[in-house]
C-alpha positions as CSV (number, residue, x, y, z in Angstrom):
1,X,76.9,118.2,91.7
2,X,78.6,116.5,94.5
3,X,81.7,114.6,94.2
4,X,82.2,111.1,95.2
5,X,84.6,110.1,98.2
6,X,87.7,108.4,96.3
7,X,88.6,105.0,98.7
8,X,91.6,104.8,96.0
9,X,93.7,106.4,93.9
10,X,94.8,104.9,90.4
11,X,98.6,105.8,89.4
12,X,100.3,105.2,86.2
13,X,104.0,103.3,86.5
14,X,105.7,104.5,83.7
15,X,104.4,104.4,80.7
16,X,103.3,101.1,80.1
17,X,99.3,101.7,80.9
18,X,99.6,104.7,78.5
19,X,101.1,103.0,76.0
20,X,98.2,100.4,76.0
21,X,95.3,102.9,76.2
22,X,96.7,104.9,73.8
23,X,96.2,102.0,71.1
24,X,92.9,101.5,72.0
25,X,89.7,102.8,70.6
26,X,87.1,105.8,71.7
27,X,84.4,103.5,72.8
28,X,87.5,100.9,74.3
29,X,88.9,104.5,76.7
30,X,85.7,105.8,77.6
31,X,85.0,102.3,79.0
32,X,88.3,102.0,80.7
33,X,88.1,105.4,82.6
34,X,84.5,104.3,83.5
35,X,86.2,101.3,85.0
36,X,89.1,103.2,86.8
37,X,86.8,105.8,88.0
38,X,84.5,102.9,89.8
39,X,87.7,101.7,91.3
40,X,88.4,104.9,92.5
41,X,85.1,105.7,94.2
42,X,83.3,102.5,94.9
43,X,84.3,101.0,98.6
44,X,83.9,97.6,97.8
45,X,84.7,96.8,94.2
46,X,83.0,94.0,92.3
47,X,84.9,91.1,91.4
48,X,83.7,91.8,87.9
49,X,86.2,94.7,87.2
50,X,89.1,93.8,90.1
51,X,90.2,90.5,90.4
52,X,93.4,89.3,92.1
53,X,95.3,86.7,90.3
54,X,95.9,83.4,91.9
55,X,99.3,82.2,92.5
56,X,100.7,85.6,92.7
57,X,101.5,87.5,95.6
58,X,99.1,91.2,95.4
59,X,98.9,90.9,91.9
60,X,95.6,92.2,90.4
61,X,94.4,92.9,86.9
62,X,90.9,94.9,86.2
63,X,88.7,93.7,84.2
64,X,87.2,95.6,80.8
65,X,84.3,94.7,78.5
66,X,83.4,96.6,75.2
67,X,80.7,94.8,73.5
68,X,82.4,91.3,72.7
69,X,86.1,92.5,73.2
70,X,87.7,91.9,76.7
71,X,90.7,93.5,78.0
72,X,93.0,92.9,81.1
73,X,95.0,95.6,82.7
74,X,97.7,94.6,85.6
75,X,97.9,96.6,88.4
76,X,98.7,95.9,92.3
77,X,98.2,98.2,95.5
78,X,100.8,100.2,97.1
79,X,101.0,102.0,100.7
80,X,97.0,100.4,101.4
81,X,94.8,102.4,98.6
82,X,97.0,103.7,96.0
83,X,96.6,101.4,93.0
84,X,99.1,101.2,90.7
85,X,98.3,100.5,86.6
86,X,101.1,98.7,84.9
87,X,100.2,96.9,81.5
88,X,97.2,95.9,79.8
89,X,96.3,93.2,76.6
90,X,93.4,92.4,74.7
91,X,92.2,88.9,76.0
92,X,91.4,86.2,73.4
93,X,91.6,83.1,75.6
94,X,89.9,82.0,79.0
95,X,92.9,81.6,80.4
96,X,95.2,85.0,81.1
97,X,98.2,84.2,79.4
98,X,101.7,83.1,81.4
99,X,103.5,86.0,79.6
100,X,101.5,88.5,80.3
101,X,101.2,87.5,84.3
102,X,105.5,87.5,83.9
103,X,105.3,90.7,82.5
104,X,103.3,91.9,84.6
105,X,105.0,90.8,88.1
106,X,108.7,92.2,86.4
107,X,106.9,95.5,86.3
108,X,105.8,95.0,89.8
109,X,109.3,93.8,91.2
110,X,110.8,97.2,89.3
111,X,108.6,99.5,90.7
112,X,109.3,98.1,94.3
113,X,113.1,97.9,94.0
114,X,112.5,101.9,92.9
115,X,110.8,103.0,95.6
């Protein structure tokens, strides 16, 4: 079988995406690496699993359904296609949470001042 061209590659930042998946059920992971794996290979990614986040400056969260459960993991892109994963929630509102978007951009700002 041939192997797909990656356009990106997905990095973990720590361990907060770990952290996060490991919490998470069988069916929940299989559908996440499904999800990162499309990222990976697919040139022009749906809005339905990459979405950026308005108001913030190259901040991104992808976008996981399992059955009626919906989940959220922040990420952003570094040096053109490496995509960085930073953390991730369970959604329960329509609205992403304000914490979770602060979280999120302090995990960005550390990773930059890092580099």
């Amino acid at each position: 079988m041939k192997e797909q061209p990656k356009y990106r590659t997905v990095i973990f930042y720590k361990d907060y995406f770990r952290k996060f998946f490991a919490k998470q059920r069988d069916k929940v992971q299989n559908k996440i690496v499904w999800t990162l794996t499309l990222i990976e290979e697919v040139q022009s990614i749906p809005e339905t699993y990459l979405k950026h986040i308005e108001s913030t400056t190259g901040l991104f969260e992808i976008r996981v359904q399992q059955g009626s459960d919906i989940f959220r993991i922040f990420c952003f892109f570094d040096e053109g296609n490496l995509v960085v994963l930073m953390n991730g929630f369970q959604k329960k509102t329509q609205k992403t949470p304000a914490k979770e978007i602060e979280k999120a951009l302090r995990v960005k700002y550390e990773y930059e001042n890092e580099k």
